[in-house]
C-alpha positions as a LaTeX table, in Angstrom:
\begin{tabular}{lrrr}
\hline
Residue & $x$ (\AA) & $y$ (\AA) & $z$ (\AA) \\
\hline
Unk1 & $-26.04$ & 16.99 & 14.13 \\
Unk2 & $-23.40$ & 14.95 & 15.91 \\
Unk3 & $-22.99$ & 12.21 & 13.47 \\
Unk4 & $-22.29$ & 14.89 & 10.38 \\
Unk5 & $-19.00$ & 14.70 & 10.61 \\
Unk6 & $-18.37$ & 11.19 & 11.53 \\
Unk7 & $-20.52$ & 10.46 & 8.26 \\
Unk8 & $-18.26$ & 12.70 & 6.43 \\
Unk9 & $-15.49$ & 11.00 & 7.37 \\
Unk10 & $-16.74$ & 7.87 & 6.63 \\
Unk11 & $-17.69$ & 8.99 & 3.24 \\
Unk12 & $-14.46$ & 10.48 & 2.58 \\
Unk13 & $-12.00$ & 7.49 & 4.07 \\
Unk14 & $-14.44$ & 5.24 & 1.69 \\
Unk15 & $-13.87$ & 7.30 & $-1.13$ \\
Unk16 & $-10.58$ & 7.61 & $-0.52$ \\
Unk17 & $-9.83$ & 3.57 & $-0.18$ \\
Unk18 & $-11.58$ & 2.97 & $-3.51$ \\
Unk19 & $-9.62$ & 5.56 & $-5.17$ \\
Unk20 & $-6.67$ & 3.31 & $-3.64$ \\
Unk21 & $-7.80$ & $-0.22$ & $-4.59$ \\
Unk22 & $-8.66$ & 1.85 & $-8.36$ \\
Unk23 & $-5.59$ & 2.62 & $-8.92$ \\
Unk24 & $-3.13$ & 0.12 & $-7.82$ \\
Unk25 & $-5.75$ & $-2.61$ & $-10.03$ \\
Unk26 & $-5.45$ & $-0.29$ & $-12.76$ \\
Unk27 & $-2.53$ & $-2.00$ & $-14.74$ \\
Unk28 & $-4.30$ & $-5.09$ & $-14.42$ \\
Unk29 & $-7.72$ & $-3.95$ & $-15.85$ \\
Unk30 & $-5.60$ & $-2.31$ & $-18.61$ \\
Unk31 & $-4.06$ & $-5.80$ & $-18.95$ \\
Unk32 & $-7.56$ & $-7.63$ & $-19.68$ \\
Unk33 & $-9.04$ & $-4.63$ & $-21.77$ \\
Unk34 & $-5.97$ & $-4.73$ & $-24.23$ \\
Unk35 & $-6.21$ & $-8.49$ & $-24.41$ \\
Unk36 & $-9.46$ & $-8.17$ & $-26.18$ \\
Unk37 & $-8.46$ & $-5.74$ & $-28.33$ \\
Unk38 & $-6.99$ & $-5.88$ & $-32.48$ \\
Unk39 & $-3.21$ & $-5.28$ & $-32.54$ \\
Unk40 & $-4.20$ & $-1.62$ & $-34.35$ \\
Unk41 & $-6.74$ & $-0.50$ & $-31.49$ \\
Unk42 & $-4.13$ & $-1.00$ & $-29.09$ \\
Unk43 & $-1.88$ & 1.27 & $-30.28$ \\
Unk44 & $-4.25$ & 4.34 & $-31.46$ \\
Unk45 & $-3.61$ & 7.57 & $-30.28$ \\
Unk46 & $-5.45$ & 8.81 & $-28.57$ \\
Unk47 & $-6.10$ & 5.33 & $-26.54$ \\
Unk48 & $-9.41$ & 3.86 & $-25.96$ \\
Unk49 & $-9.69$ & 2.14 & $-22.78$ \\
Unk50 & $-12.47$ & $-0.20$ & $-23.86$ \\
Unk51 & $-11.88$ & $-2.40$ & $-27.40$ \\
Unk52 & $-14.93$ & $-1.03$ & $-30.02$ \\
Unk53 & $-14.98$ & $-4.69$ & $-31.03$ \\
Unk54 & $-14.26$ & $-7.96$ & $-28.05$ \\
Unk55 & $-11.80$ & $-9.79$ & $-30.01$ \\
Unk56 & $-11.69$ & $-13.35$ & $-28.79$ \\
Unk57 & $-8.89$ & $-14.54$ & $-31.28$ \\
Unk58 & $-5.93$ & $-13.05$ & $-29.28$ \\
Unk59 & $-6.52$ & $-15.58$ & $-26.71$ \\
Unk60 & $-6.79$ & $-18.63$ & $-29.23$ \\
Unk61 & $-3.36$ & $-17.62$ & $-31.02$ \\
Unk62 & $-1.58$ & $-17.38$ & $-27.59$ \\
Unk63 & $-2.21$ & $-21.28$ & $-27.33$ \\
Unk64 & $-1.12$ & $-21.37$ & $-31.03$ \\
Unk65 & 1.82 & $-19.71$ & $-30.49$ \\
Unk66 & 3.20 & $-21.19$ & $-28.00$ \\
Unk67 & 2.53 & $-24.31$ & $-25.81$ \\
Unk68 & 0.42 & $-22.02$ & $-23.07$ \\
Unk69 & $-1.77$ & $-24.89$ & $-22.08$ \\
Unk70 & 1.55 & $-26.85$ & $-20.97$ \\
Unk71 & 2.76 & $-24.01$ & $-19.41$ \\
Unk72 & $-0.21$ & $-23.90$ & $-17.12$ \\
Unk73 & $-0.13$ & $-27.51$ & $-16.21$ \\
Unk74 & 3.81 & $-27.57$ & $-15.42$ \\
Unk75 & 2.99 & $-24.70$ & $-13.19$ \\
Unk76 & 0.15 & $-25.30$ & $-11.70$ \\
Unk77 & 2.15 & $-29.10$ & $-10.53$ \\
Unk78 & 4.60 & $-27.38$ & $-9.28$ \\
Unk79 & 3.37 & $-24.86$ & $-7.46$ \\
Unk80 & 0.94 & $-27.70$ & $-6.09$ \\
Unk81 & 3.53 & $-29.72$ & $-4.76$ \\
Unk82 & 5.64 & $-27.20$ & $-3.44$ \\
Unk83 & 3.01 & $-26.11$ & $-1.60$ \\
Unk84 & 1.92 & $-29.07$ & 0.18 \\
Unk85 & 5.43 & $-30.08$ & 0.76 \\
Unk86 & 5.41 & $-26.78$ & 3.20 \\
Unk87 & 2.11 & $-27.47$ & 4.78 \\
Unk88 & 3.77 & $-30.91$ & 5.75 \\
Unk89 & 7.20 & $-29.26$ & 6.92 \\
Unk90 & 6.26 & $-25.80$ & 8.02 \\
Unk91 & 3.72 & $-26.74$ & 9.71 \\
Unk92 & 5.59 & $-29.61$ & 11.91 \\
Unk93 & 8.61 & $-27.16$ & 12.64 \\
Unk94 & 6.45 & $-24.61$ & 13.66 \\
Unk95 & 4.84 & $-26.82$ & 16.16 \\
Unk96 & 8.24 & $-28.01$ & 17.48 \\
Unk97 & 9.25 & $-24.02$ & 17.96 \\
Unk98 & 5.72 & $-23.23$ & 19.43 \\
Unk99 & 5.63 & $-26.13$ & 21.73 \\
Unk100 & 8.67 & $-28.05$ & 22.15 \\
Unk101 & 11.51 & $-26.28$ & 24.57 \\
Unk102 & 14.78 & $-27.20$ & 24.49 \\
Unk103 & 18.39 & $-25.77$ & 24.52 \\
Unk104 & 18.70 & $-23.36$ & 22.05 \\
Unk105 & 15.07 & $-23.11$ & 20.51 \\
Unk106 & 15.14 & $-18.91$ & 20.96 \\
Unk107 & 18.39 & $-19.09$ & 19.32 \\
Unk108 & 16.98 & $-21.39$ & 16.29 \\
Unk109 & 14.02 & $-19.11$ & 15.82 \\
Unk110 & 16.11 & $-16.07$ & 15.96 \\
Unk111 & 18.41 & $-17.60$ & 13.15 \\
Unk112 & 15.13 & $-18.52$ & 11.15 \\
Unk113 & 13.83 & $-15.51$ & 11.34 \\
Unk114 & 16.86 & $-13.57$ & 10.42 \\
Unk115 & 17.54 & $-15.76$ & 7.12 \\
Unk116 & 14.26 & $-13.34$ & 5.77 \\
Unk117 & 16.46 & $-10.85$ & 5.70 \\
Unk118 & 18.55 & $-11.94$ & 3.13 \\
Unk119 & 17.82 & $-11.63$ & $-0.67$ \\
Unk120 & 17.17 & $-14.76$ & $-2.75$ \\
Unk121 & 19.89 & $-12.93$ & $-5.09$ \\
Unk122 & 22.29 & $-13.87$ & $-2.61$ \\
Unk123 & 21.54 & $-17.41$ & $-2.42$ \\
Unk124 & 20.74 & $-18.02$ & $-6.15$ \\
Unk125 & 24.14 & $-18.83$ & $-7.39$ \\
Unk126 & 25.19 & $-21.28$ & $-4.26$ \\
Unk127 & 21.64 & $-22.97$ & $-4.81$ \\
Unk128 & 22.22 & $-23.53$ & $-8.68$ \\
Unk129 & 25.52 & $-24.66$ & $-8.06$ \\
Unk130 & 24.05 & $-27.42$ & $-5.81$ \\
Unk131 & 21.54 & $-28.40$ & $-8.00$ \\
Unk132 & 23.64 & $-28.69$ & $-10.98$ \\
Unk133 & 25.87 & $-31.09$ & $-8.88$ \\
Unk134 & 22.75 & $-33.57$ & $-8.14$ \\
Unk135 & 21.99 & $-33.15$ & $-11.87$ \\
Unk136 & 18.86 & $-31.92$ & $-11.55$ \\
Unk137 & 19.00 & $-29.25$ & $-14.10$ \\
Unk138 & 16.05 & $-29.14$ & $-16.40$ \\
Unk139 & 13.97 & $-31.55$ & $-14.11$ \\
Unk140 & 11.02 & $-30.09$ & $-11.42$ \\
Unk141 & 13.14 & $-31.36$ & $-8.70$ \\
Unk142 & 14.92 & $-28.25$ & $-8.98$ \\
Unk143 & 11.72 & $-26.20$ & $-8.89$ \\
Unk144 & 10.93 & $-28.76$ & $-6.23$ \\
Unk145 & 13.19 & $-29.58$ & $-3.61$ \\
Unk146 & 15.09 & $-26.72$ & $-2.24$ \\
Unk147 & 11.51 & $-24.92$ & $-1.49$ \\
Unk148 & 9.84 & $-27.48$ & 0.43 \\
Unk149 & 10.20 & $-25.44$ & 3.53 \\
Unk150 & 10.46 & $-21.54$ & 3.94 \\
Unk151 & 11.25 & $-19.62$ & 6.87 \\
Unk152 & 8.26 & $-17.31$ & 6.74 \\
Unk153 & 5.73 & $-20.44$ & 6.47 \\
Unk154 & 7.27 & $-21.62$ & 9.60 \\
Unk155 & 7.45 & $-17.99$ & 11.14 \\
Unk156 & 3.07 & $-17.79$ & 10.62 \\
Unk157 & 2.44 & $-21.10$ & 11.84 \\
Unk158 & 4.84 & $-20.93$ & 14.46 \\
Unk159 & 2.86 & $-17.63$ & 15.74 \\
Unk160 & $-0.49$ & $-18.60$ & 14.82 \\
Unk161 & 0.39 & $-22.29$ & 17.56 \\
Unk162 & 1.49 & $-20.17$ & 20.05 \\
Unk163 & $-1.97$ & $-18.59$ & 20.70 \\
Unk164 & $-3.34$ & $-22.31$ & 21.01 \\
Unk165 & $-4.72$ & $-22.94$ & 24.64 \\
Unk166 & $-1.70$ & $-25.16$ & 25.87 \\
Unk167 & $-5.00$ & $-26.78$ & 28.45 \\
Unk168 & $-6.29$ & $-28.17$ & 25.21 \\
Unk169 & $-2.87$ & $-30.19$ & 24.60 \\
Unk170 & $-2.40$ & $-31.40$ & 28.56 \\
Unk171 & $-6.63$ & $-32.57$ & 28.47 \\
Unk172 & $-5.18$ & $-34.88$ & 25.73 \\
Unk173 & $-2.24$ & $-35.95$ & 27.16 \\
Unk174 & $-4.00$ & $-36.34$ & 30.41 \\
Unk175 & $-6.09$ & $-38.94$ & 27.96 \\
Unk176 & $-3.07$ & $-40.25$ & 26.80 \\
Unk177 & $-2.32$ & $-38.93$ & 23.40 \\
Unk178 & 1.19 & $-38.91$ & 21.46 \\
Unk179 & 2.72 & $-35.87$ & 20.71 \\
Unk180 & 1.58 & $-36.40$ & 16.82 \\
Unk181 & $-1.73$ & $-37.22$ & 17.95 \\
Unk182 & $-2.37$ & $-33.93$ & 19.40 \\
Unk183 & $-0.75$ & $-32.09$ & 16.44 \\
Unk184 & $-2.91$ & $-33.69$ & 13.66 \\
Unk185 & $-6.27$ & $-34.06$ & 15.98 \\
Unk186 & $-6.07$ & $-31.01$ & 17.65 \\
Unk187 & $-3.42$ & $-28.27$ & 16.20 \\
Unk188 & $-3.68$ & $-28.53$ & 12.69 \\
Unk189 & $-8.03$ & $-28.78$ & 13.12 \\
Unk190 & $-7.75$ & $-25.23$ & 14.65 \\
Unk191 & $-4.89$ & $-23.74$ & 12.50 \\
Unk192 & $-6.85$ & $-23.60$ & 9.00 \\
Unk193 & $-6.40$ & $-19.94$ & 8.68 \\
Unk194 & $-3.18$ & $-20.15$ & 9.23 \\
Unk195 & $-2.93$ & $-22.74$ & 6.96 \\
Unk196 & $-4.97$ & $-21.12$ & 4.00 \\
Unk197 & $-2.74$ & $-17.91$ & 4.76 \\
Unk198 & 0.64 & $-19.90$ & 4.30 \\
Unk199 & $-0.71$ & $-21.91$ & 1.03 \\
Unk200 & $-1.79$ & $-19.03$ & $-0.58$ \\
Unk201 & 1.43 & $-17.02$ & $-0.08$ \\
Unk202 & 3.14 & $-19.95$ & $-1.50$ \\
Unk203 & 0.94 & $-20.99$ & $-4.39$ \\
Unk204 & 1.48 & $-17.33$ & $-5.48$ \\
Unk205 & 5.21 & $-17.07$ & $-4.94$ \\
Unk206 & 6.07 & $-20.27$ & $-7.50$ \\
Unk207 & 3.25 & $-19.55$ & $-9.78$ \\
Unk208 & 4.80 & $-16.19$ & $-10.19$ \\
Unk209 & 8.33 & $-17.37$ & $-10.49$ \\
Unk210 & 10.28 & $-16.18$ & $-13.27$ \\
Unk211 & 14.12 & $-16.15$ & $-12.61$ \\
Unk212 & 15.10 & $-19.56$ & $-10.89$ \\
Unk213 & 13.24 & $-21.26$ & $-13.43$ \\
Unk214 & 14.95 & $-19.32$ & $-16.39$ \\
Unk215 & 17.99 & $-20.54$ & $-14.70$ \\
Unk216 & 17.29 & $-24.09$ & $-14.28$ \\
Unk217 & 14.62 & $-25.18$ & $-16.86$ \\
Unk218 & 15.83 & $-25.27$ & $-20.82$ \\
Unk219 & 13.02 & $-27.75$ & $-21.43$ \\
Unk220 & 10.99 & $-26.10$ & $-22.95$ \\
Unk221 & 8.06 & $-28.89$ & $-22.74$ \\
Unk222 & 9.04 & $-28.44$ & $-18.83$ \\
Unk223 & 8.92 & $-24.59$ & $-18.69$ \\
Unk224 & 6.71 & $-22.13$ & $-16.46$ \\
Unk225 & 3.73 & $-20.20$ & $-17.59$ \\
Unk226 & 6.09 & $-16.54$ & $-16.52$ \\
Unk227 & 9.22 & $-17.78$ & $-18.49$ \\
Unk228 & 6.69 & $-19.14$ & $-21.64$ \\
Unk229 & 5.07 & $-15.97$ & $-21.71$ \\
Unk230 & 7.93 & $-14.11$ & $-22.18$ \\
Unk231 & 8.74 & $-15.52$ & $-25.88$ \\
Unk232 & 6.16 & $-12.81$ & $-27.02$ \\
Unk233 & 9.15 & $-10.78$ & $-26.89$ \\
Unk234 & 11.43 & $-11.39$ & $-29.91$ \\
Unk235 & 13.55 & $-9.66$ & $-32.26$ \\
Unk236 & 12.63 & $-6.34$ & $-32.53$ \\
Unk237 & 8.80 & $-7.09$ & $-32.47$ \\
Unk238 & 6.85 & $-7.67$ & $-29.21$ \\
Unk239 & 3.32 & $-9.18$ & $-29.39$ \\
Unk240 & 1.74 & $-7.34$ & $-26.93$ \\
Unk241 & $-2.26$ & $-8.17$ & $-27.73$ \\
Unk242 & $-1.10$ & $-12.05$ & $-27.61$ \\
Unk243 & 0.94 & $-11.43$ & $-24.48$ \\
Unk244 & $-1.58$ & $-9.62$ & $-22.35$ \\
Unk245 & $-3.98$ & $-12.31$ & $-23.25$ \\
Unk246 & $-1.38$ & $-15.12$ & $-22.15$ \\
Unk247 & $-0.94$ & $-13.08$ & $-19.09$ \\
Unk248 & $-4.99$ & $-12.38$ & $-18.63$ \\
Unk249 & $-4.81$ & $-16.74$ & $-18.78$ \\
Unk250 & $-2.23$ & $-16.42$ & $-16.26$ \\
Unk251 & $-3.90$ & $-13.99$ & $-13.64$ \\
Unk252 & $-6.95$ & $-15.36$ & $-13.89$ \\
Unk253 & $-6.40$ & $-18.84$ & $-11.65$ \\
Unk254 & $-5.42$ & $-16.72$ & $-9.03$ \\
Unk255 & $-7.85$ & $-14.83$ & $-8.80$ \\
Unk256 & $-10.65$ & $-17.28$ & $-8.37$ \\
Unk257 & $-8.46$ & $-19.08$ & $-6.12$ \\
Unk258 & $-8.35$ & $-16.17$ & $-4.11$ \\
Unk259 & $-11.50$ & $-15.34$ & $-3.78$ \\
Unk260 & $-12.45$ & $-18.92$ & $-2.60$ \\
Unk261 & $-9.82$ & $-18.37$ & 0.38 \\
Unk262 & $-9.83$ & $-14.64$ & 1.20 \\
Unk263 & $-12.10$ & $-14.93$ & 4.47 \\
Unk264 & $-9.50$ & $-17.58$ & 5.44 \\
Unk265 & $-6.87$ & $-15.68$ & 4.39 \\
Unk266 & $-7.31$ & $-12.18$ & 6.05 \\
Unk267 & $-8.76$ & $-14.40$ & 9.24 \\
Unk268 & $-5.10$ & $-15.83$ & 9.23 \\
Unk269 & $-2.84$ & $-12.79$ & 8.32 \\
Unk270 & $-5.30$ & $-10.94$ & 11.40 \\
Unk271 & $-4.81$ & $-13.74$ & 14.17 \\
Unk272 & $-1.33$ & $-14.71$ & 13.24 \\
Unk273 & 0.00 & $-11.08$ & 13.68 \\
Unk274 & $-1.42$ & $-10.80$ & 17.26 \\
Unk275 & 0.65 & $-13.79$ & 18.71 \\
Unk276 & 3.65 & $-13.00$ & 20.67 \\
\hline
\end{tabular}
């Protein structure tokens, strides 16, 4: 008789979550149910959540439309390198702040971390005003350089190395290992969650870009998938069948990614937020 209510409030916080998770992946089932559906169907009153007929050819005139397939390669490069630029900087930052003391480090972290305060708005205009001076306007260096380090990145490494056994590092030195030695044999082997957790937050961020490459990219040949997929907009007409099926093509990478990397992912968010 005891465990009736825990059971009840089992039921009801389980209920309750998956009322949660329905909801807030509501707009993006509504998002792959309209791209399958005729221009008309989308638009009848009352609506019909599912399509009476799967139509397939919404996703084929996207591509026709517009150069979608480039779109995904430019952005999937981009977001690539970007991200393993900040495994390589991030991650050997974060070790000197976890591991390396000198005068000033608490003063340097404290600076880092306070930079996540500020708004990218506030930076934008300085940071295009730079790049146009190297003349690197309508190239991926834009996209490129100025992000291949980011204060949070260093922040979750920097926390996930400090709960490192420091014994592990001295039984190496003891063996006579370099500092780099240690960091790629020994902290970067036991930081993979961490790792997976920082390159998924930053594969997302620049695959979801929109407004510093509107700013920076006029190529269209070099554009992102975001910016591309707004030219479904035009005139007084907006495609929206076409454009929820270019955006279905533009979820859908992420998704699998993250499911490949979730365990790793909530292993790292979980560990990293317990450092001190």
């Amino acid at each position: 008789m005891r465990k009736k209510p825990h059971i009840v409030l089992r039921t009801t916080v389980i209920l309750l979550v998956l009322f949660v998770a329905i909801l807030i992946n509501l707009p993006f089932i509504w998002m792959l149910v309209t791209s399958f559906k005729t221009e008309d169907a989308a638009f009848t009153i009352p609506p019909s959540f599912l399509p009476t007929i799967f139509d397939f050819r919404n996703f084929v005139k996207a591509f026709e439309l517009i150069p979608l397939s480039q779109y995904v390669v430019n952005t999937l490069f981009v977001a690539l390198a970007v991200t393993l630029l900040q495994l390589v900087f991030n991650s050997l930052a974060a070790y000197g702040l976890a591991r390396i003391r000198f005068k000033g480090s608490s003063i340097v972290f404290m600076v880092l971390i306070g930079t996540l305060m500020v708004p990218p708005e506030v930076t934008m205009v300085p940071l295009y005003v730079i790049v146009k001076q190297f003349g690197w306007i309508n190239q991926y260096k834009a996209l490129i350089v100025p992000f291949m380090s980011s204060a949070f990145g260093i922040f979750l490494l920097r926390q996930f190395f400090m709960g490192i056994p420091r014994e592990l590092e001295e039984a190496a030195i003891i063996d006579g290992a370099s500092r780099m030695r240690i960091f790629l044999k020994i902290i970067i082997p036991l930081s993979k969650p961490a790792l997976y957790t920082m390159s998924l937050y930053t594969f997302l961020a620049h695959w979801n870009e929109y407004m510093w490459p509107l700013i920076v990219i006029n190529d269209a040949n070099k554009q992102m998938i975001q910016v591309g997929i707004s030219q479904f907009v035009s005139g007084w007409e907006t495609q929206w069948t076409m454009r929820m099926a270019a955006s279905t093509t533009a979820v859908l990478p992420i998704i699998v990614f993250f499911f490949f990397v979730q365990r790793q992912f909530v292993e790292g968010i979980s560990i990293s937020g317990l450092k001190e």
